[in-house]
C-alpha positions in Angstrom: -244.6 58.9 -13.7 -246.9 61.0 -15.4 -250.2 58.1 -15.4 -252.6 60.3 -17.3 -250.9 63.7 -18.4 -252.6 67.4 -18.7 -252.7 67.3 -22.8 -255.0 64.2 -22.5 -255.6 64.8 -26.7 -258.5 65.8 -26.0 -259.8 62.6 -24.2 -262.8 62.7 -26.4 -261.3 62.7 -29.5 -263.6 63.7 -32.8 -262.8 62.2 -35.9 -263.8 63.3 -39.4 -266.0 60.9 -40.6 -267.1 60.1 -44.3 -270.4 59.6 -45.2 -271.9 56.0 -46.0 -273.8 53.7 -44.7 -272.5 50.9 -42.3 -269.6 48.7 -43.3 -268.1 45.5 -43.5 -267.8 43.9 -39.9 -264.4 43.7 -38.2 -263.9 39.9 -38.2 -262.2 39.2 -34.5 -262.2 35.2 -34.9 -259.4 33.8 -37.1 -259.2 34.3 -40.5 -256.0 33.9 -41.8 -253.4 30.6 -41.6 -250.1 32.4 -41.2 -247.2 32.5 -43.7 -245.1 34.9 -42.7 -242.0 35.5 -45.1 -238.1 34.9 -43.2 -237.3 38.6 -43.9 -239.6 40.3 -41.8 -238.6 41.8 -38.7 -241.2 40.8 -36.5 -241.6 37.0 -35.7 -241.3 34.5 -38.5 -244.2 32.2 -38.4 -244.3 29.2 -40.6 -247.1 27.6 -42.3 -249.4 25.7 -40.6 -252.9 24.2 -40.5 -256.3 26.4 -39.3 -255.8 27.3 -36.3 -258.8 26.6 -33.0 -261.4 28.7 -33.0 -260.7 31.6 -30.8 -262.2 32.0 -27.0 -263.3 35.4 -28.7 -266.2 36.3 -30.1 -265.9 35.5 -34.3 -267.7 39.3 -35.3 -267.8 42.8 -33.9 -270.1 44.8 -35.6 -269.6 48.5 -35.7 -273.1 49.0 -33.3 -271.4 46.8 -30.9 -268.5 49.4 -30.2 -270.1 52.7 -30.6 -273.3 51.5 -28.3 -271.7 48.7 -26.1 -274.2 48.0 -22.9 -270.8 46.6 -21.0 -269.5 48.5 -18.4 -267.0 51.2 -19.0 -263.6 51.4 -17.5 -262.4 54.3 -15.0 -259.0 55.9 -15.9 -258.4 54.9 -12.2 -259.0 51.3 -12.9 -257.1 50.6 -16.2 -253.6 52.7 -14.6 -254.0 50.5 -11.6 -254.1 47.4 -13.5 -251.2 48.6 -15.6 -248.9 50.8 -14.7 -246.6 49.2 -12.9 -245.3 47.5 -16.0 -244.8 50.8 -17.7 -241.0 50.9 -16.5 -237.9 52.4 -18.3 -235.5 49.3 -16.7 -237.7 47.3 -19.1 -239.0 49.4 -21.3 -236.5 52.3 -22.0 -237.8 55.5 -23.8 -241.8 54.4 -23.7 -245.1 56.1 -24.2 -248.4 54.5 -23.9 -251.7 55.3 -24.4 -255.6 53.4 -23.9 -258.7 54.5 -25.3 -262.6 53.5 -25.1 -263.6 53.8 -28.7 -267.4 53.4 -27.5 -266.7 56.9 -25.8 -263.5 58.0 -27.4 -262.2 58.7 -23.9 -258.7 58.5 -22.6 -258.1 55.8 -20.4 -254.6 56.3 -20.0 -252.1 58.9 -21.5 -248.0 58.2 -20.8 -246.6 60.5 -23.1 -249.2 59.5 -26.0 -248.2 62.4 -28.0 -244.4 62.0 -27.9 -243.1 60.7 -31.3 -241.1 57.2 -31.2 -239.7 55.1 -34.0 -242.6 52.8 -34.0 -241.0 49.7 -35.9 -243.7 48.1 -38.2 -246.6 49.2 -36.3 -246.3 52.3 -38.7 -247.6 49.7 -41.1 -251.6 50.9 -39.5 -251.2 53.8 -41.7 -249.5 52.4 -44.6 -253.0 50.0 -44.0 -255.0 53.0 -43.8 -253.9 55.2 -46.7 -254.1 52.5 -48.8 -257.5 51.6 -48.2 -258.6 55.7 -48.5 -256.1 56.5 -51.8 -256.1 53.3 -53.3 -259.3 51.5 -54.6 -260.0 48.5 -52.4 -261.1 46.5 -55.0 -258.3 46.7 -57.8 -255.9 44.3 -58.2 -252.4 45.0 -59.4 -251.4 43.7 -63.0 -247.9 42.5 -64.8 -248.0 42.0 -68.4 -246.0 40.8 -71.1 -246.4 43.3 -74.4 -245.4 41.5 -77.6 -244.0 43.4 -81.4 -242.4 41.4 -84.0 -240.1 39.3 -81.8 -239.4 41.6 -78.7 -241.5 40.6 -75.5 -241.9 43.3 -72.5 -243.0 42.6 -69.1 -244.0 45.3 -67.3 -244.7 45.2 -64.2 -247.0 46.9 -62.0 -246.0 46.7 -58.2 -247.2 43.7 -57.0 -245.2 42.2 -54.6 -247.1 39.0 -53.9 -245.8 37.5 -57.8 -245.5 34.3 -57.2 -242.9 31.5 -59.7 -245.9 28.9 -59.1 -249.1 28.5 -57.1 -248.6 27.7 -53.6 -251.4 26.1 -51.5 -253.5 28.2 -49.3 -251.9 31.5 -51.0 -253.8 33.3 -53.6 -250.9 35.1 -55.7 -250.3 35.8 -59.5 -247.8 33.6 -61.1 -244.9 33.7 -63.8 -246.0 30.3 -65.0 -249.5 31.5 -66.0 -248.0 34.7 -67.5 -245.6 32.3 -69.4 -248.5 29.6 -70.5 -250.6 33.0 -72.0 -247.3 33.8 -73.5 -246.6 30.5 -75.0 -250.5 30.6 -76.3 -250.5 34.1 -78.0 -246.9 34.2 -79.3 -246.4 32.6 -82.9 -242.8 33.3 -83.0 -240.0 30.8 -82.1 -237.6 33.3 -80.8 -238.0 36.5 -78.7 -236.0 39.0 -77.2 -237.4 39.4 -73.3 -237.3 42.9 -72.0 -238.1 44.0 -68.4 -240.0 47.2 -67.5 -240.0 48.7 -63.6 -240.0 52.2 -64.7 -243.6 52.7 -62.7 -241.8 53.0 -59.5 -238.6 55.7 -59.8 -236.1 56.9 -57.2 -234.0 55.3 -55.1 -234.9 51.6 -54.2 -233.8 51.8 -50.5 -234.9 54.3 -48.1 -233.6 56.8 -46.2 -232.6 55.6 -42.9 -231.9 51.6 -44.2 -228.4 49.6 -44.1 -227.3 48.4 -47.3 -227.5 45.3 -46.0 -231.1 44.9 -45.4 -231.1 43.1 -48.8 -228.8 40.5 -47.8 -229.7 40.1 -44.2 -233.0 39.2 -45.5 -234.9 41.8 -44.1 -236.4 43.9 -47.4 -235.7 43.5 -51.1 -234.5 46.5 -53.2 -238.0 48.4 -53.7 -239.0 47.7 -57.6 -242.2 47.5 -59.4 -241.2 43.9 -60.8 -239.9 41.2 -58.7 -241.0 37.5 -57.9 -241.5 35.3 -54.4 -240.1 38.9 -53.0 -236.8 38.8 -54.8 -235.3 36.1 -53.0 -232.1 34.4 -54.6 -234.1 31.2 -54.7 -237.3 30.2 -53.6 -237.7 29.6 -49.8 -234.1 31.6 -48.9 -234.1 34.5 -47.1 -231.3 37.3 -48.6 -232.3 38.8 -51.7 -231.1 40.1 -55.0 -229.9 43.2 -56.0 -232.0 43.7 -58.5 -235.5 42.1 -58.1 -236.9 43.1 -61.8 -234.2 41.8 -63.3 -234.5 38.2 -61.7 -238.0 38.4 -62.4 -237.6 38.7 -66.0 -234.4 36.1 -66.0 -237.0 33.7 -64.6 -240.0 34.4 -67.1 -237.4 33.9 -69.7 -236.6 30.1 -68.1 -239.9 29.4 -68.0 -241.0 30.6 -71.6 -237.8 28.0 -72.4 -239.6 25.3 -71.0 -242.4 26.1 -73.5 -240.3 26.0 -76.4 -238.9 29.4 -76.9 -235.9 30.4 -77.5 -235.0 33.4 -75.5 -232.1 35.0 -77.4 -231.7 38.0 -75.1 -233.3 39.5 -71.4 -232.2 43.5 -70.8 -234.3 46.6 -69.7 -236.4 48.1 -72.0 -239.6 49.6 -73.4 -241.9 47.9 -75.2 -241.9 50.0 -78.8 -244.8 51.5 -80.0 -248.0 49.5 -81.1 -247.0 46.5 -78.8 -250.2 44.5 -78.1 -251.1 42.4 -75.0 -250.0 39.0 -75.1 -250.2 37.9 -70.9 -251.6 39.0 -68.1 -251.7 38.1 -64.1 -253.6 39.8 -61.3 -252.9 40.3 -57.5 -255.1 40.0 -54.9 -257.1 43.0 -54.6 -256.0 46.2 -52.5 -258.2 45.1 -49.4 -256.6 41.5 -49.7 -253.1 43.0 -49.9 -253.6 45.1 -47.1 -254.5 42.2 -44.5 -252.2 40.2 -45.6 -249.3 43.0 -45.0 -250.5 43.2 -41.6 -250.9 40.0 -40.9 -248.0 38.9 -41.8 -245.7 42.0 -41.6 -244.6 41.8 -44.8 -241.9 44.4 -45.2 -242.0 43.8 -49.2 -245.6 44.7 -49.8 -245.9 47.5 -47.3 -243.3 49.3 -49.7 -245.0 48.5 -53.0 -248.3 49.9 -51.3 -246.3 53.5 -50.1 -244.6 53.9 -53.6 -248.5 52.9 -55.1 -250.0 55.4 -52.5 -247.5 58.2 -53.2 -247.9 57.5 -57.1 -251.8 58.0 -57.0 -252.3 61.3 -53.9 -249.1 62.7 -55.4 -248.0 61.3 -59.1 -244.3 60.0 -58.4 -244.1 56.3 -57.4 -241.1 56.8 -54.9 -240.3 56.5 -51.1 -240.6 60.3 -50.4 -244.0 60.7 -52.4 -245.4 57.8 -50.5 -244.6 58.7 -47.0 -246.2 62.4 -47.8 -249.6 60.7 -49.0 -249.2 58.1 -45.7 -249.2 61.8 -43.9 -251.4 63.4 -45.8 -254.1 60.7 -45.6 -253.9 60.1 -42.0 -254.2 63.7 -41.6 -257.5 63.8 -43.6 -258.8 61.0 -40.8 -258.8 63.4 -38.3 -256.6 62.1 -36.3 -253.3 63.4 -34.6 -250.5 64.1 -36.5 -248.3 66.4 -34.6 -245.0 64.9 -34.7 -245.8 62.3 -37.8 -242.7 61.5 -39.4 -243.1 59.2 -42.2 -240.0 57.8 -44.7 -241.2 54.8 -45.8 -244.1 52.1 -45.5 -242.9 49.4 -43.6 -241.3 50.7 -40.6 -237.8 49.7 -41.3 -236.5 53.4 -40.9 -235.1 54.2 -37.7 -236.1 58.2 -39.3 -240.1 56.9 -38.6 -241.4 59.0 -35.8 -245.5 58.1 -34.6 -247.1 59.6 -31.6 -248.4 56.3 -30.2 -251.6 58.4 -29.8 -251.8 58.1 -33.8 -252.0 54.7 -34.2 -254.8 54.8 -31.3 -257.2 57.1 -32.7 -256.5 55.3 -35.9 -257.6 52.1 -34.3 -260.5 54.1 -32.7 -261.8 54.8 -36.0 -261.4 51.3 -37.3 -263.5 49.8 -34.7 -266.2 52.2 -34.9 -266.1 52.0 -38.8 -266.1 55.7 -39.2 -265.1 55.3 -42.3 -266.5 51.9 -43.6 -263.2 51.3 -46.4 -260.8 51.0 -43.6 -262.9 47.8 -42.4 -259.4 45.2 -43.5 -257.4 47.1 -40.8 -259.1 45.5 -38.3 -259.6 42.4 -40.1 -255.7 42.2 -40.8 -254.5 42.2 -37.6 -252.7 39.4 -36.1 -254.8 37.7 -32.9 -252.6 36.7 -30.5 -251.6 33.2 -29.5 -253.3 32.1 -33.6 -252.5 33.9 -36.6 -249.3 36.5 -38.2 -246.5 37.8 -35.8 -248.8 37.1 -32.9 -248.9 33.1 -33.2 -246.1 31.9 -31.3 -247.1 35.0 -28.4 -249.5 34.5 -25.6 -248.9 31.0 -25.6 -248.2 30.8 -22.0 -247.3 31.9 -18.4 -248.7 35.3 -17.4 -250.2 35.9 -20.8 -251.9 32.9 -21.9 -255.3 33.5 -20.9 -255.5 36.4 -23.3 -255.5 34.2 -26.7 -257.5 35.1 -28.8 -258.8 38.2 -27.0 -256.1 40.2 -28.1 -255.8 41.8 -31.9 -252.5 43.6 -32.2 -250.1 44.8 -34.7 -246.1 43.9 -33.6 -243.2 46.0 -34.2 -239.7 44.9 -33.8 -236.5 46.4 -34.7 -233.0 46.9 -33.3 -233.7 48.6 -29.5 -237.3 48.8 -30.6 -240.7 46.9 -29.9 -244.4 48.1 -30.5 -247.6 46.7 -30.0 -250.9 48.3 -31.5 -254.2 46.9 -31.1 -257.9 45.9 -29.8 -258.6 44.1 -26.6 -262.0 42.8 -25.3 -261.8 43.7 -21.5 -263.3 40.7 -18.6 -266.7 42.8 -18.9 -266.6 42.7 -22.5 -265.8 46.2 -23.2 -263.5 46.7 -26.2 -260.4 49.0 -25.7 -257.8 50.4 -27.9 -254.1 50.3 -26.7 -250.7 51.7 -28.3 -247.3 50.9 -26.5 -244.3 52.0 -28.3 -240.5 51.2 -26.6 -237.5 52.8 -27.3 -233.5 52.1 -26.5 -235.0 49.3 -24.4 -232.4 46.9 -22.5 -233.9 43.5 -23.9 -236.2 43.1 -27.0 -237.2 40.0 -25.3 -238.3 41.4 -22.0 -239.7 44.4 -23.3 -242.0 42.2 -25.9 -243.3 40.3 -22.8 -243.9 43.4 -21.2 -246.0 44.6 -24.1 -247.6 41.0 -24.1 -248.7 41.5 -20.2 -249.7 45.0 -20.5 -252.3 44.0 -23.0 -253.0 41.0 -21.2 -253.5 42.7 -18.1 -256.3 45.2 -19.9 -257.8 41.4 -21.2 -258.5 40.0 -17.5 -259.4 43.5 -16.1 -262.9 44.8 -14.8 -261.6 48.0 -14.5 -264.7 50.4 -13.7 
């Protein structure tokens, strides 16, 4: 086994780096409660109370990184302390990669630059482009137009509409939008029309079953939908056509208010319609740590289509994965043998260098560029919050709570695991492990667990 191969990327990797002053910390206690949604593919985590405060430490400023005083690891030392887990009986078709981001040196190189399907770790640059395309602050709107007696809602791609207010989830809601309706709308009955043209193209990707929808797993990709076009709150398969639920259920609740609702169809609103409701998502940066958090399939797609709709002017699966490209490549970091369909990962057509997603994380936690500040926040910590809650609760693993901050991947012969470790000397590293055809999802996600867990309890230098 090749430990630390001859194209080493450089092991001092430069990044192009925007100007601006320092940003945002990267919050490494726990932020988030977890609510993660029953279609993902990672683990489903349920809602809970706060979780403990993590053995790690709650802030890591940028400084911290780029000047830490802790002793650096040797190549020698982190392959020692890892290696022998890298195996192809448990890990199949595997390439791994560890950097210093306080040096930007390569700690350990198997196959770093060989492309795998990398599951929903490929959400990192949905994350990223995002944050660099989109603006951080804006928040996505659906609003109901109003002439004569015709009502449109249009929506906007916000894939966090809520029916109702939940607790502990901020969302935009059909019940507000209907309340401003009920307010600003004199007439006793409407006709309700829905309009989804923003996002155009097909509304599965290239490379996913038919029946992703129905397992569960991802709703048909529309720019209107509500509680992520599930048949009924709280269920798992979805509908066929998200926008057109969405609109079936404004219409119920607009009947509750004393409407009558004499038709619901696709449409337009005409022309001089006038504003009549209004609802607001999170904002871009809130989005963002909440997809990766939570590895929510749903809102990793409305972000690509949004992405490819702003670098490239069409709101579809094909534009999106070209400004996911695009922007990673204007990061600076390596993209030889990218391969980007969609924005969640679901594609078994997604090809990422784990060496991608490392440099990537490199430049996160040196806030190189200060906008990308929620990827770090966003990510799961092991043992506590998102996919990584019911992980390194025990065994061989468990000391590493809370010191580990990864991103999961999990699909059909597939497992990833992205993230940030602080080391037994309080170094910070950077790790990517992505697993192909392996024999056991199971085994090979404990392997993943250990490997990072092993870079936790090591002094390597």
């Amino acid at each position: 086994m090749r430990a630390q191969g001859r194209r080493d990327h450089g092991r001092r990797f430069s990044a192009v780096r925007r100007a601006g002053g320092v940003g945002l910390v990267i919050v490494l206690g726990l932020m988030f409660s977890s609510i993660e949604p029953a279609a993902s593919v990672d683990n489903v985590v349920a809602p809970g109370s706060s979780p403990p405060d993590s053995p790690a430490p709650s802030v890591l400023t940028p400084t911290a990184v780029a000047n830490s005083t802790a002793p650096a690891p040797s190549p020698t030392g982190i392959q020692r302390a890892v290696t022998p887990l890298l195996k192809a009986t448990t890990l199949g078709q595997f390439s791994a990669v560890v950097i210093d981001p306080a040096t930007e040196t390569v700690l350990l190189d198997v196959r770093a630059g060989r492309p795998r399907t990398p599951a929903s770790t490929l959400k990192l640059l949905t994350a990223s482009a995002a944050l660099s395309v989109l603006d951080p602050g804006e928040r996505l709107a659906t609003v109901v137009l109003s002439k004569d007696t015709t009502l449109t809602v249009v929506g906007g791609g916000d894939a966090t509409l809520a029916r109702k207010e939940q607790p502990g989830i901020e969302a935009a809601t059909l019940e507000s939008l209907a309340d401003q309706v009920e307010q600003n709308v004199a007439a006793n009955a409407v006709d309700l029309q829905y309009d989804d043209s923003l996002f155009t193209g097909p509304v599965l990707a290239p490379g996913w079953p038919s029946s992703f929808p129905l397992d569960g797993v991802v709703a048909p990709v529309t720019a209107l939908m509500v509680d992520q076009g599930r048949v009924r709150p709280g269920a798992a398969s979805r509908v066929d056509n998200p926008s057109r639920q969405a609109a079936q259920v404004l219409a119920g609740l607009l009947k509750k208010r004393g409407l009558t609702v004499t038709m619901v169809g696709k449409g337009k609103a005409p022309e001089g319609a006038t504003e009549v409701g209004r609802v607001e998502s999170p904002t871009i940066r809130d989005l963002v740590e909440r997809m990766l958090t939570d590895s929510e399939n749903d809102l990793a797609e409305a972000l690509g289509h949004l992405i490819g709709g702003r670098a490239n002017g069409k709101f579809t699966f094909a534009s999106g994965a070209k400004g996911v490209q695009a922007s990673a490549a204007k990061l600076g970091i390596a993209v030889d043998g990218l391969s980007v369909v969609d924005g969640s990962g679901l594609s078994g057509r997604d090809k990422v260098p784990p060496i991608t997603l490392a440099q990537l994380l490199v430049s996160v936690s040196r806030q190189s560029d200060p906008a990308l500040w929620p990827v770090g926040s966003g990510l799961p910590v092991a043992g506590f919050t998102g996919t990584l809650s019911d992980r390194y609760k025990a065994g061989l693993t468990a000391d590493a709570a809370g010191y580990v901050r990864a991103k999961t991947g999990t699909l059909s012969g597939v497992v990833g695991l992205a993230g940030t470790v602080k080391d037994l000397d309080g170094r910070v590293l950077v790790f990517a492990v992505l697993a192909n055809d392996v024999p056991s999802l199971e085994v090979a996600r404990d392997t993943l667990d250990q490997f990072a867990s092993r870079l936790a309890k090591c002094g390597c230098s």
